[in-house]
N, CA, C and O atoms as a Maestro MAE file, in Angstrom:
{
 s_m_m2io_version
 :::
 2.0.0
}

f_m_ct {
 s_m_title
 :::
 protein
 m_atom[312] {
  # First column is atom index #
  i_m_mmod_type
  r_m_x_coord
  r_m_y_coord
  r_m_z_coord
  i_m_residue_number
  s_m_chain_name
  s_m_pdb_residue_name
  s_m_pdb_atom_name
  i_m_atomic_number
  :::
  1 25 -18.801 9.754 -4.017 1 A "UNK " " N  " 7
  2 3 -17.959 8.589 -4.012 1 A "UNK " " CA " 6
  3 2 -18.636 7.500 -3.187 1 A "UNK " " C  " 6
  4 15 -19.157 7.639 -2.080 1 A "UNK " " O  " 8
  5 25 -18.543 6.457 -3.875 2 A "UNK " " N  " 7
  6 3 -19.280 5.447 -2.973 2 A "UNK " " CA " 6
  7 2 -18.333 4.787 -2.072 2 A "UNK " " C  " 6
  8 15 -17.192 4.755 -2.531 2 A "UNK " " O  " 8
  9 25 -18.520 4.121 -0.641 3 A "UNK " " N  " 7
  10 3 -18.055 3.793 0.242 3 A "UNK " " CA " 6
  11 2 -18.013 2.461 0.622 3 A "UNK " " C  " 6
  12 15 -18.843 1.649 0.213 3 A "UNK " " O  " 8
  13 25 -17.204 2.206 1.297 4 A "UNK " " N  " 7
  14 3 -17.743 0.242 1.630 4 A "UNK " " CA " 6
  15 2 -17.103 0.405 3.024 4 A "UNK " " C  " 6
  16 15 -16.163 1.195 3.111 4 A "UNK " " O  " 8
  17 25 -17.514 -0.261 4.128 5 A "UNK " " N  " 7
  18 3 -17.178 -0.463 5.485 5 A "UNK " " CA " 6
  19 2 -16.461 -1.658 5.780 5 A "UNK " " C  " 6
  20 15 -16.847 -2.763 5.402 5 A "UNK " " O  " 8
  21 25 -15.352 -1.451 6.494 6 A "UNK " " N  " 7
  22 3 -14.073 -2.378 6.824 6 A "UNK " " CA " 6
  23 2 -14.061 -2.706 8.288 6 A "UNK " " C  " 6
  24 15 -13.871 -1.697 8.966 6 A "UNK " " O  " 8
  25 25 -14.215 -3.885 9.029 7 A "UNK " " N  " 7
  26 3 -13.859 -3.769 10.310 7 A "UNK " " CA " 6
  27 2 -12.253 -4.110 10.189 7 A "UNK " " C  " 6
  28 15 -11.584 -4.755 9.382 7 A "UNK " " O  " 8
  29 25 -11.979 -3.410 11.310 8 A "UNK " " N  " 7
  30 3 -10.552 -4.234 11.953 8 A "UNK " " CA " 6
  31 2 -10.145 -4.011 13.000 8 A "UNK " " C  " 6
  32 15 -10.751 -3.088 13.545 8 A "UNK " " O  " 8
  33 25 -9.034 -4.625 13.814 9 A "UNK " " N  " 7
  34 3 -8.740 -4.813 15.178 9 A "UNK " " CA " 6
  35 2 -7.573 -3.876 15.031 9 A "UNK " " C  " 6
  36 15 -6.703 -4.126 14.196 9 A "UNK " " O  " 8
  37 25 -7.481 -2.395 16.095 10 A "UNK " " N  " 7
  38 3 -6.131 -1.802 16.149 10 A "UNK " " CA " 6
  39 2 -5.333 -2.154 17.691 10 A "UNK " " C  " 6
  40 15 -6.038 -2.381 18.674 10 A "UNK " " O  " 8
  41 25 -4.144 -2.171 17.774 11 A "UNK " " N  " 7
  42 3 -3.735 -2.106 19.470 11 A "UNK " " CA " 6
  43 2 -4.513 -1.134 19.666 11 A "UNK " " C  " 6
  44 15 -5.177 -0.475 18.866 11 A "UNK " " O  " 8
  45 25 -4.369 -1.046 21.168 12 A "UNK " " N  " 7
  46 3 -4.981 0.131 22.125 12 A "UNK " " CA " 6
  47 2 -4.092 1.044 21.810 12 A "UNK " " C  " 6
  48 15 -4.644 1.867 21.079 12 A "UNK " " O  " 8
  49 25 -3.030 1.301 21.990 13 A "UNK " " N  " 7
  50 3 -2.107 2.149 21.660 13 A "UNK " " CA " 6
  51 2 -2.427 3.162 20.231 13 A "UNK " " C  " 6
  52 15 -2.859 4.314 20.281 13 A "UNK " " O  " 8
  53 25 -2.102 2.420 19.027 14 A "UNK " " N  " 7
  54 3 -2.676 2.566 17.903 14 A "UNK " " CA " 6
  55 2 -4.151 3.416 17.782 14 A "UNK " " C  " 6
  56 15 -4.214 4.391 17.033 14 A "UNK " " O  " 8
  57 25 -5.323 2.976 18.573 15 A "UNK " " N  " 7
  58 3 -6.571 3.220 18.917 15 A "UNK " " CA " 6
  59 2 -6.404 4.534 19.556 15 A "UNK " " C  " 6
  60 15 -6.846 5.546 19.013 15 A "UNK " " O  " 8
  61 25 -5.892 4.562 20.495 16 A "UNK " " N  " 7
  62 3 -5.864 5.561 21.860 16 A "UNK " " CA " 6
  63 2 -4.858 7.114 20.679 16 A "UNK " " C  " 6
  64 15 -5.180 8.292 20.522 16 A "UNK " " O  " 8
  65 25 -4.054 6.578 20.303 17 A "UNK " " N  " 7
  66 3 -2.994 7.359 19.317 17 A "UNK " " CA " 6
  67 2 -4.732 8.227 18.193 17 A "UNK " " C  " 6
  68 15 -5.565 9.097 18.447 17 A "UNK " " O  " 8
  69 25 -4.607 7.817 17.667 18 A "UNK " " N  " 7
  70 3 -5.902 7.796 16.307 18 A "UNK " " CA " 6
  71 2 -7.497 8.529 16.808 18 A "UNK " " C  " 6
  72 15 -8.387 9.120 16.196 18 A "UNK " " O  " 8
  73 25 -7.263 8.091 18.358 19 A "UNK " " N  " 7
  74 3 -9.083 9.334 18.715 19 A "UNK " " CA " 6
  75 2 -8.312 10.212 18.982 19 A "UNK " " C  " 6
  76 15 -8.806 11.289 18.647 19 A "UNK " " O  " 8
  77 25 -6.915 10.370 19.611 20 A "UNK " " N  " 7
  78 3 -6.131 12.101 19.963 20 A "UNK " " CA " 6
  79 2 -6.411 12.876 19.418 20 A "UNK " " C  " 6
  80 15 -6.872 13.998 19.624 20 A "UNK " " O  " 8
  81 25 -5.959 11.929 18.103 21 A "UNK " " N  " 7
  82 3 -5.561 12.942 16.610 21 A "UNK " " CA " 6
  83 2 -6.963 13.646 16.549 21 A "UNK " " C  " 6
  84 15 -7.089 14.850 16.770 21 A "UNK " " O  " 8
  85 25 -8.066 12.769 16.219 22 A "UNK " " N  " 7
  86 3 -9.386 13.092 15.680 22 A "UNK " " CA " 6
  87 2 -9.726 13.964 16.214 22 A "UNK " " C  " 6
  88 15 -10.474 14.728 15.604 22 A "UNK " " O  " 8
  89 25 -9.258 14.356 17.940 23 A "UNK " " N  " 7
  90 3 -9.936 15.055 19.244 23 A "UNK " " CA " 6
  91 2 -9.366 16.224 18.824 23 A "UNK " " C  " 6
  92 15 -10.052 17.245 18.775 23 A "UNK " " O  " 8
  93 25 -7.886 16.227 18.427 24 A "UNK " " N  " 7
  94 3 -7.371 17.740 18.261 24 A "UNK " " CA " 6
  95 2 -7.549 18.286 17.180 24 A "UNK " " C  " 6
  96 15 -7.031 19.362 16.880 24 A "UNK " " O  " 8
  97 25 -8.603 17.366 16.152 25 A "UNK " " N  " 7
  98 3 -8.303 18.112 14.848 25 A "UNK " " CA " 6
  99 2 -9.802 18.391 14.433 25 A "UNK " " C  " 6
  100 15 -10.193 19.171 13.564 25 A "UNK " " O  " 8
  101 25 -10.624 17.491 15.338 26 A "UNK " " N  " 7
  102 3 -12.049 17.883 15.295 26 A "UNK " " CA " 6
  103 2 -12.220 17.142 13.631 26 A "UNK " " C  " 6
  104 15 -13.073 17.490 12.815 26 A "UNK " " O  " 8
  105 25 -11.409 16.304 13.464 27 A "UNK " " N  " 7
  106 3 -12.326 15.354 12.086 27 A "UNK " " CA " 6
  107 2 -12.090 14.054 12.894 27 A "UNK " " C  " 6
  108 15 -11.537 13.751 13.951 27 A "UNK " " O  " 8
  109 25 -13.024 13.193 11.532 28 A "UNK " " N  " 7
  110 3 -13.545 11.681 12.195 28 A "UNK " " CA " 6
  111 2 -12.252 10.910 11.957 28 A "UNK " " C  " 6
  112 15 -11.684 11.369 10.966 28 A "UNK " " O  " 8
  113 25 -11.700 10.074 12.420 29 A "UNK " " N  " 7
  114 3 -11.165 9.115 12.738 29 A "UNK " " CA " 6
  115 2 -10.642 8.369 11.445 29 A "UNK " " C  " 6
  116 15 -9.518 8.059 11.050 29 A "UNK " " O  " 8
  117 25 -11.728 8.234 11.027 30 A "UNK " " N  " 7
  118 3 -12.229 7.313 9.703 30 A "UNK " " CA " 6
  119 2 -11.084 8.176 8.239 30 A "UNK " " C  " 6
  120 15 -10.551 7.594 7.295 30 A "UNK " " O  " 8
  121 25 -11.046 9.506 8.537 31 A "UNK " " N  " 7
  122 3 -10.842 10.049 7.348 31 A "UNK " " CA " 6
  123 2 -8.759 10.025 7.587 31 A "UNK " " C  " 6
  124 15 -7.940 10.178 6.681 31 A "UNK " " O  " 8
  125 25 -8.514 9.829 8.816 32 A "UNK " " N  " 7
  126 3 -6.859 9.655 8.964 32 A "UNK " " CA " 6
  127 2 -6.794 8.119 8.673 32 A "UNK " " C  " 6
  128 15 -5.871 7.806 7.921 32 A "UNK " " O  " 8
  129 25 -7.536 7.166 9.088 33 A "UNK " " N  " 7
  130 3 -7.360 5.900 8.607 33 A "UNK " " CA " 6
  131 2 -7.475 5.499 6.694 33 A "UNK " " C  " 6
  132 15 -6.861 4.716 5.970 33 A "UNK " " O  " 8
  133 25 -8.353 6.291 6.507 34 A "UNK " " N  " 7
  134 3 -8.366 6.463 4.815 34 A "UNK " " CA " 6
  135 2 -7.354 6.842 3.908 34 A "UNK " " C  " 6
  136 15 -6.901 6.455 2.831 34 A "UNK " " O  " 8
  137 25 -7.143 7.838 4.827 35 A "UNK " " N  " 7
  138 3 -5.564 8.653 4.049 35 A "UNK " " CA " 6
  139 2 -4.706 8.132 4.322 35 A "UNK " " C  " 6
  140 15 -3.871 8.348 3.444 35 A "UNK " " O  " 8
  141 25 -4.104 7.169 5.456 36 A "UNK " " N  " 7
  142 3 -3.123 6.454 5.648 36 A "UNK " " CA " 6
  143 2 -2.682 5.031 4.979 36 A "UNK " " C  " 6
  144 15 -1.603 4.470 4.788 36 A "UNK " " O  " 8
  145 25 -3.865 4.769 4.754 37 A "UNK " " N  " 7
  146 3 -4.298 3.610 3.704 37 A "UNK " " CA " 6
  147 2 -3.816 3.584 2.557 37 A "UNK " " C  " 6
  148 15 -3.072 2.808 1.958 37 A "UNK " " O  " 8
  149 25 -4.532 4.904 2.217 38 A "UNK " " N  " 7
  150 3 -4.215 5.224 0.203 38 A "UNK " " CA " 6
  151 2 -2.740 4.783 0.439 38 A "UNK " " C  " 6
  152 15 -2.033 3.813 0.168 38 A "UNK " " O  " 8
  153 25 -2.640 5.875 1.024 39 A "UNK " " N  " 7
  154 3 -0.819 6.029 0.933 39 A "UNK " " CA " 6
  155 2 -0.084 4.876 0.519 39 A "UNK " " C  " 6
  156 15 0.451 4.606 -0.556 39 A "UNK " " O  " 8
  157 25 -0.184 4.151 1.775 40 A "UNK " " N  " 7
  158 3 0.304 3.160 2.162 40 A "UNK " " CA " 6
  159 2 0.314 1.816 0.831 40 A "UNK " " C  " 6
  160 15 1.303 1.126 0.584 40 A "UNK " " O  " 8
  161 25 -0.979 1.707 0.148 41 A "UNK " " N  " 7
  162 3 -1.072 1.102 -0.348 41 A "UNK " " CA " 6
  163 2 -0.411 1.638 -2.141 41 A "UNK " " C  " 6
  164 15 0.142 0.893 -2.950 41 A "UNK " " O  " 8
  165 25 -0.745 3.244 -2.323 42 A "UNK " " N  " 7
  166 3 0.457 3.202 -3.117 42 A "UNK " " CA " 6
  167 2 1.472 3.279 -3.306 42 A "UNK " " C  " 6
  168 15 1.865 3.195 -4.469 42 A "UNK " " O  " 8
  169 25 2.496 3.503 -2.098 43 A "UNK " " N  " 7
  170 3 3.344 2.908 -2.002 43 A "UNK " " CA " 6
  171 2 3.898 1.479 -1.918 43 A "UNK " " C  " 6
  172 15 5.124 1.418 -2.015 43 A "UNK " " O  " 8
  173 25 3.417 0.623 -1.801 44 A "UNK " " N  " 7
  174 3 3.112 -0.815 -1.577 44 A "UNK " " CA " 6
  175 2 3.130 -0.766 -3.130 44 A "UNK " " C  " 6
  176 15 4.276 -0.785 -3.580 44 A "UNK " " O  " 8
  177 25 2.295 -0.716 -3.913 45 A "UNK " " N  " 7
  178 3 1.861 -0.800 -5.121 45 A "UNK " " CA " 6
  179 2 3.228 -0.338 -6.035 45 A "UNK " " C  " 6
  180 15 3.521 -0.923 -7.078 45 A "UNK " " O  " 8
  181 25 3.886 0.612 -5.576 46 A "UNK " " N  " 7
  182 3 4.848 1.437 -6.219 46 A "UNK " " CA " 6
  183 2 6.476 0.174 -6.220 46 A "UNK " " C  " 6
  184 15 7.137 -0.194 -7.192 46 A "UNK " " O  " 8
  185 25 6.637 -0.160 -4.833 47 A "UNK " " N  " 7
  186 3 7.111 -0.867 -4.732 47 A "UNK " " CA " 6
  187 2 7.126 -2.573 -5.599 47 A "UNK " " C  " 6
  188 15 7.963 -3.155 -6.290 47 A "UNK " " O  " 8
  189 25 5.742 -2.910 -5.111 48 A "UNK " " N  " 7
  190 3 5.960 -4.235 -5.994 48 A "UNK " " CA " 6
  191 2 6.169 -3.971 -7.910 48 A "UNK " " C  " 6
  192 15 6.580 -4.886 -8.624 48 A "UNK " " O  " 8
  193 25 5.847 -2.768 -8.392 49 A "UNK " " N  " 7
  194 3 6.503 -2.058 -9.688 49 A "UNK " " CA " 6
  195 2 7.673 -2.237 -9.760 49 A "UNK " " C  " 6
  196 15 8.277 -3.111 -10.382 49 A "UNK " " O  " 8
  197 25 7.931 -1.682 -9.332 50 A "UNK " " N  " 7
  198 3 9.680 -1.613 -9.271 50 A "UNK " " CA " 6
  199 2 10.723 -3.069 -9.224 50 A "UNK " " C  " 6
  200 15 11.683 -3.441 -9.900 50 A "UNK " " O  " 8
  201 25 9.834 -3.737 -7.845 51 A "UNK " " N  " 7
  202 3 10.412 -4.767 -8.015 51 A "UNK " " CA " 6
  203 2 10.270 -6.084 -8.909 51 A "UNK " " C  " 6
  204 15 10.943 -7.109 -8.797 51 A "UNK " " O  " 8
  205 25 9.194 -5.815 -9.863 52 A "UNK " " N  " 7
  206 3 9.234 -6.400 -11.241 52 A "UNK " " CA " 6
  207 2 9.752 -6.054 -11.842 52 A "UNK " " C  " 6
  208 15 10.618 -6.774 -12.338 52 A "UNK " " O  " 8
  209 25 9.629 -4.798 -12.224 53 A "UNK " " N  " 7
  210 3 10.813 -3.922 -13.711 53 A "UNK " " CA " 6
  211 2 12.337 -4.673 -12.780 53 A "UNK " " C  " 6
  212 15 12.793 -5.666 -13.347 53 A "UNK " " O  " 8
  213 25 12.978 -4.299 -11.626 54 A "UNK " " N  " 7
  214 3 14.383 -4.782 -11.431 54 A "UNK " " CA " 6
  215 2 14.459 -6.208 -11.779 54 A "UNK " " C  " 6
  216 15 15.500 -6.477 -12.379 54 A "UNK " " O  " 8
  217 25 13.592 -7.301 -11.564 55 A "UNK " " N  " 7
  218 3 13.799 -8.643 -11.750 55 A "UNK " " CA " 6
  219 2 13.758 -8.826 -13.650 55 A "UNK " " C  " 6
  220 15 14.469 -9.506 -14.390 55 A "UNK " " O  " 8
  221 25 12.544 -7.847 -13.965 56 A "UNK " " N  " 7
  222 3 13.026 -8.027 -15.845 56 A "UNK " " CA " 6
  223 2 14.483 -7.575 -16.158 56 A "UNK " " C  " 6
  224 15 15.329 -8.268 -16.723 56 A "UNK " " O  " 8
  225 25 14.618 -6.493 -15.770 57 A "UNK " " N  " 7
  226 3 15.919 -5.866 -16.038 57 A "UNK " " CA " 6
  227 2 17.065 -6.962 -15.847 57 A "UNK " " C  " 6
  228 15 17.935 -7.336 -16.634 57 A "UNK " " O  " 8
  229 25 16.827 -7.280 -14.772 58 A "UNK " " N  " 7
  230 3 18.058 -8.813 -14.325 58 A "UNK " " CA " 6
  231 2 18.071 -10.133 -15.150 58 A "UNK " " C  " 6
  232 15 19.011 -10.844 -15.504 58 A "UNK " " O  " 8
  233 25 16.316 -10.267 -15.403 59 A "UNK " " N  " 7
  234 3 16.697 -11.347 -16.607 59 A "UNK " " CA " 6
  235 2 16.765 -10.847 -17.874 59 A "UNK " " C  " 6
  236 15 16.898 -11.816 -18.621 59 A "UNK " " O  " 8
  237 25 16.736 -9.649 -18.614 60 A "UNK " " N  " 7
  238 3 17.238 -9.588 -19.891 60 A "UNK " " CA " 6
  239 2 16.200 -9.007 -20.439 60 A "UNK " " C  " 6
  240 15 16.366 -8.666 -21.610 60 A "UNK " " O  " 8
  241 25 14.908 -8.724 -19.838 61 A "UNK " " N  " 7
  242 3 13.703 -8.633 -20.778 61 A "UNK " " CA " 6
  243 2 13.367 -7.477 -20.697 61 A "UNK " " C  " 6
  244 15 12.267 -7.161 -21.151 61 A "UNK " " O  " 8
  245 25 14.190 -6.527 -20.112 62 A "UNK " " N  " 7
  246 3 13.320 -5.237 -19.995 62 A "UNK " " CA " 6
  247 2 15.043 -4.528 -20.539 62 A "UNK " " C  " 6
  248 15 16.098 -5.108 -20.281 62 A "UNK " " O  " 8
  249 25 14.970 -3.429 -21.174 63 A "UNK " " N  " 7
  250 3 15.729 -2.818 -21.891 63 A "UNK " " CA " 6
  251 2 15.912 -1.658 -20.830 63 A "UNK " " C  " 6
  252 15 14.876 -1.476 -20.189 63 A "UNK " " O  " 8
  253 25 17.268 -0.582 -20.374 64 A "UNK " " N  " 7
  254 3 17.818 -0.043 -19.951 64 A "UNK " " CA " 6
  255 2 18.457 1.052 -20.714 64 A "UNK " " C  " 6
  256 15 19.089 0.811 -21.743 64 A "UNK " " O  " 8
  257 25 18.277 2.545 -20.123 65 A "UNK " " N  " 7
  258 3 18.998 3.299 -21.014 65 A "UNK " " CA " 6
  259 2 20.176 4.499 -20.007 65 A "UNK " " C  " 6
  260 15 20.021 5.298 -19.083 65 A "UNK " " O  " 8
  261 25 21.105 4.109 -20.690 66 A "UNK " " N  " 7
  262 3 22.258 5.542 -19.765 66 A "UNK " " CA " 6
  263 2 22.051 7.383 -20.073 66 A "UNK " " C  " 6
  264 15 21.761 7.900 -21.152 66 A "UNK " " O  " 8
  265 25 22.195 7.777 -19.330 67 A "UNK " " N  " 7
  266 3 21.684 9.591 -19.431 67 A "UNK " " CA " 6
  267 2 22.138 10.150 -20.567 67 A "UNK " " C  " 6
  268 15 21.809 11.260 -20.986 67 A "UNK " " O  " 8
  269 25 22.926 9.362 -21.098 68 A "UNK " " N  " 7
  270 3 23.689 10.030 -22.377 68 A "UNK " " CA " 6
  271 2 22.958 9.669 -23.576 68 A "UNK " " C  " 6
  272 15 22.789 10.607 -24.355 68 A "UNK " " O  " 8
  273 25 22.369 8.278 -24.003 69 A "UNK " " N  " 7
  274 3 21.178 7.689 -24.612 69 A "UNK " " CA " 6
  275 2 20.082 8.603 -24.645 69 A "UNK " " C  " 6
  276 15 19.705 9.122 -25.695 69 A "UNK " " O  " 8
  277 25 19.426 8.874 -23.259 70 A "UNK " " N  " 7
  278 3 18.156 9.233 -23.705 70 A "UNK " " CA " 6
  279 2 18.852 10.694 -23.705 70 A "UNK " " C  " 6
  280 15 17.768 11.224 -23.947 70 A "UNK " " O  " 8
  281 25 19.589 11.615 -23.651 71 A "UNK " " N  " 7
  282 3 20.140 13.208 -24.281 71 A "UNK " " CA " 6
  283 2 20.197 12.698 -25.600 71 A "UNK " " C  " 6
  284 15 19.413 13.217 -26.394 71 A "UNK " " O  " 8
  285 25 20.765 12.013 -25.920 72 A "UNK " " N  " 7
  286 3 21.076 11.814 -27.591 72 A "UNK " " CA " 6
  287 2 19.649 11.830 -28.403 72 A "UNK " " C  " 6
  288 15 19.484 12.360 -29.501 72 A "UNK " " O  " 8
  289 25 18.763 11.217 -27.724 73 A "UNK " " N  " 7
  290 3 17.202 10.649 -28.344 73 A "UNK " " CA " 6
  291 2 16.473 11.637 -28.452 73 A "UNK " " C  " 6
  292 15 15.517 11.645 -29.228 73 A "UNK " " O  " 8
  293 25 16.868 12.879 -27.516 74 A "UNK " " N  " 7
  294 3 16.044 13.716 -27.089 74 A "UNK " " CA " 6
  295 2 16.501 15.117 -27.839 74 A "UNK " " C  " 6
  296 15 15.838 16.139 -28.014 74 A "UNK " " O  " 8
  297 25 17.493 14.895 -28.118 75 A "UNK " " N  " 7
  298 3 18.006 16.028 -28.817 75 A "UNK " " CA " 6
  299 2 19.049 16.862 -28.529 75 A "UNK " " C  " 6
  300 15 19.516 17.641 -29.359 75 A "UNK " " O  " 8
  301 25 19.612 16.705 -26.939 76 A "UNK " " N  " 7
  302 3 19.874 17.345 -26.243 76 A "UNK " " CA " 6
  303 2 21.063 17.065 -25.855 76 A "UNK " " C  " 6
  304 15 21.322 17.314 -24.677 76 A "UNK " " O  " 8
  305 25 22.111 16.480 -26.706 77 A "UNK " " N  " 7
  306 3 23.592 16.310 -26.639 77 A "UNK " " CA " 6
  307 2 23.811 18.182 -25.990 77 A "UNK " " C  " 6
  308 15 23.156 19.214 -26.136 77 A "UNK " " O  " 8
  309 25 25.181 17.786 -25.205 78 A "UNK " " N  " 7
  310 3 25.775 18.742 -24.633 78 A "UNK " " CA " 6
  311 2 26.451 19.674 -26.030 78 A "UNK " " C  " 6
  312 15 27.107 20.696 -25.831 78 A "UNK " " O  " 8
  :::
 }
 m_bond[311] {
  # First column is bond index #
  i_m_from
  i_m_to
  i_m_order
  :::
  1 1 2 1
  2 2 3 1
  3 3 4 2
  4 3 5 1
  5 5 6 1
  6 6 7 1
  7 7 8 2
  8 7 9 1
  9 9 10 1
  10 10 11 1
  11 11 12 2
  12 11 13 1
  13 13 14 1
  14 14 15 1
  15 15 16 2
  16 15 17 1
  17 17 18 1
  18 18 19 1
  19 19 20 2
  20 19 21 1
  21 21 22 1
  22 22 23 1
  23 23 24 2
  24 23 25 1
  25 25 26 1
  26 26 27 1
  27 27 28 2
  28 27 29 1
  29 29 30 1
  30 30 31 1
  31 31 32 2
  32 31 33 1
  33 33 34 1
  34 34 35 1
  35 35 36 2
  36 35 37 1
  37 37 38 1
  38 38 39 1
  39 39 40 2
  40 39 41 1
  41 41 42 1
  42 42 43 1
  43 43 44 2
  44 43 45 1
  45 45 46 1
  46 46 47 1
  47 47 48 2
  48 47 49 1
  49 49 50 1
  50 50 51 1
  51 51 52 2
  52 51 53 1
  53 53 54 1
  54 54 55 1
  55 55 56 2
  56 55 57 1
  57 57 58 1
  58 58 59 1
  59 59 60 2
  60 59 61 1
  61 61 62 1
  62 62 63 1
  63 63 64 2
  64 63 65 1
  65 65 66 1
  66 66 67 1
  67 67 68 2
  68 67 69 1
  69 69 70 1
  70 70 71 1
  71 71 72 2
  72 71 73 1
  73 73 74 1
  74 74 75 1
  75 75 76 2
  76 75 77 1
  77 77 78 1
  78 78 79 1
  79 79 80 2
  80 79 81 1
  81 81 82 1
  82 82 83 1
  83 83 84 2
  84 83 85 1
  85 85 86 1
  86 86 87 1
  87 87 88 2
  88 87 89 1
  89 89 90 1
  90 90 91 1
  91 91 92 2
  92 91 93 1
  93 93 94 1
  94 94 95 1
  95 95 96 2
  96 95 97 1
  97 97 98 1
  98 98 99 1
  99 99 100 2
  100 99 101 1
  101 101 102 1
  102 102 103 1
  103 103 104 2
  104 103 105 1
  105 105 106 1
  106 106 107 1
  107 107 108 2
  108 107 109 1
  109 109 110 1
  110 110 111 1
  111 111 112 2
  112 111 113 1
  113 113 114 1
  114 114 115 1
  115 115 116 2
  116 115 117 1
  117 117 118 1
  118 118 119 1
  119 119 120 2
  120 119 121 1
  121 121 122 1
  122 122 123 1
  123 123 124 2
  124 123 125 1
  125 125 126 1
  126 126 127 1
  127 127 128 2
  128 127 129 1
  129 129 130 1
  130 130 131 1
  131 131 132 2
  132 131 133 1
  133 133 134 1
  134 134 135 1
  135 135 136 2
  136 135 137 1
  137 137 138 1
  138 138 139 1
  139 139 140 2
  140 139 141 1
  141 141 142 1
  142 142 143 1
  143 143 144 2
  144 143 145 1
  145 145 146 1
  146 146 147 1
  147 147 148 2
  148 147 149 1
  149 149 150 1
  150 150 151 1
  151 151 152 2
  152 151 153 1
  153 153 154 1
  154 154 155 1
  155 155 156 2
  156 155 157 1
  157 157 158 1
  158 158 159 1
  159 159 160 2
  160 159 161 1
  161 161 162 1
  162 162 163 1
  163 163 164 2
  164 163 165 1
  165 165 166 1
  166 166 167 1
  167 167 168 2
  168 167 169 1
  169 169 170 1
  170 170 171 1
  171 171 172 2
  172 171 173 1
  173 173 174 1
  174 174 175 1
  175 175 176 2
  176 175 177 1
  177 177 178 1
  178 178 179 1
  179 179 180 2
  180 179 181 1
  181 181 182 1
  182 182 183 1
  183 183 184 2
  184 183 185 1
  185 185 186 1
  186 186 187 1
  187 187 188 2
  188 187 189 1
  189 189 190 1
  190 190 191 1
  191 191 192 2
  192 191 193 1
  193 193 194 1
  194 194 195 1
  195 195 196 2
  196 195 197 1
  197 197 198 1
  198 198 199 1
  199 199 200 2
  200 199 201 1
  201 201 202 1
  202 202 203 1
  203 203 204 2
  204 203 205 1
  205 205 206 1
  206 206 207 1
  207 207 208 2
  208 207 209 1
  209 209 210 1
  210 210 211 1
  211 211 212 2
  212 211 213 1
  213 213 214 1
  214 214 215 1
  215 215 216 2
  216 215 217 1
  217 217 218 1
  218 218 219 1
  219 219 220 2
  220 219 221 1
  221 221 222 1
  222 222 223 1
  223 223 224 2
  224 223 225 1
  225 225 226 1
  226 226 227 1
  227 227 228 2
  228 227 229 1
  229 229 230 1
  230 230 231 1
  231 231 232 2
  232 231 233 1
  233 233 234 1
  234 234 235 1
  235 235 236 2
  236 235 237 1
  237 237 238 1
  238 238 239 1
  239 239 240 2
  240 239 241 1
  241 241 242 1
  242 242 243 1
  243 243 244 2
  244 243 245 1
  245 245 246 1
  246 246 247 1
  247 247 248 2
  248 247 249 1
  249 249 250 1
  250 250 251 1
  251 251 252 2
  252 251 253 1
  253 253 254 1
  254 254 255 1
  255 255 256 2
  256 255 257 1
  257 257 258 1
  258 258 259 1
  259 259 260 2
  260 259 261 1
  261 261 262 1
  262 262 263 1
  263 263 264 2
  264 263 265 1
  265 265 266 1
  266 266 267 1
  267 267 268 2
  268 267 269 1
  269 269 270 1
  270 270 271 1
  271 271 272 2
  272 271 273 1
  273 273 274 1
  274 274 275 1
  275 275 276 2
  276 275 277 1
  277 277 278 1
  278 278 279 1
  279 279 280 2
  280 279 281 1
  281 281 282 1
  282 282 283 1
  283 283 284 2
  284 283 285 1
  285 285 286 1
  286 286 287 1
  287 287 288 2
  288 287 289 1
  289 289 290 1
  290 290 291 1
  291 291 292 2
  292 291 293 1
  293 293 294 1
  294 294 295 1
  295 295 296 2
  296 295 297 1
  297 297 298 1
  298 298 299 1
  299 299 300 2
  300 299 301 1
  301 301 302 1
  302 302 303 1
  303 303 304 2
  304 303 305 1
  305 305 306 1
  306 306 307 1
  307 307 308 2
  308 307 309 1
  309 309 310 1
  310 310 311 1
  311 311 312 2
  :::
 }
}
């Protein structure tokens, strides 16, 4: 996987928090800041989804279905 290098400024706190971790877990630093990232960002990502589909839904343009709809579609009336 190819890599690209990011600076950035953490509090001390934040900083001081983040070498603990690394110290007690005996990995680099780098790889809890990575994983916290992804996350973060697909969630972020997940979110601004959503909050497009709700704003179509509100203006009219995105279509909606009730549990009973998609059982019916699916085959699966009670």
């Amino acid at each position: 996987m190819s890599s690209n290098v990011l600076s950035l400024r953490l509090p001390k706190a934040t900083k001081e928090r983040l070498d603990n971790l690394s110290a007690q877990t005996r990995r680099p630093a780098s790889v809890y800041v990575r994983e916290a990232l992804e996350e973060y960002l697909d969630d972020l990502e997940d979110y601004y989804l959503a909050a497009e589909e709700l704003e179509a839904i509100r203006a009219g343009r995105s279509k909606t279905y009730s549990l009973g709809e998609v059982k019916a579609d699916l085959g699966l009336d009670d």
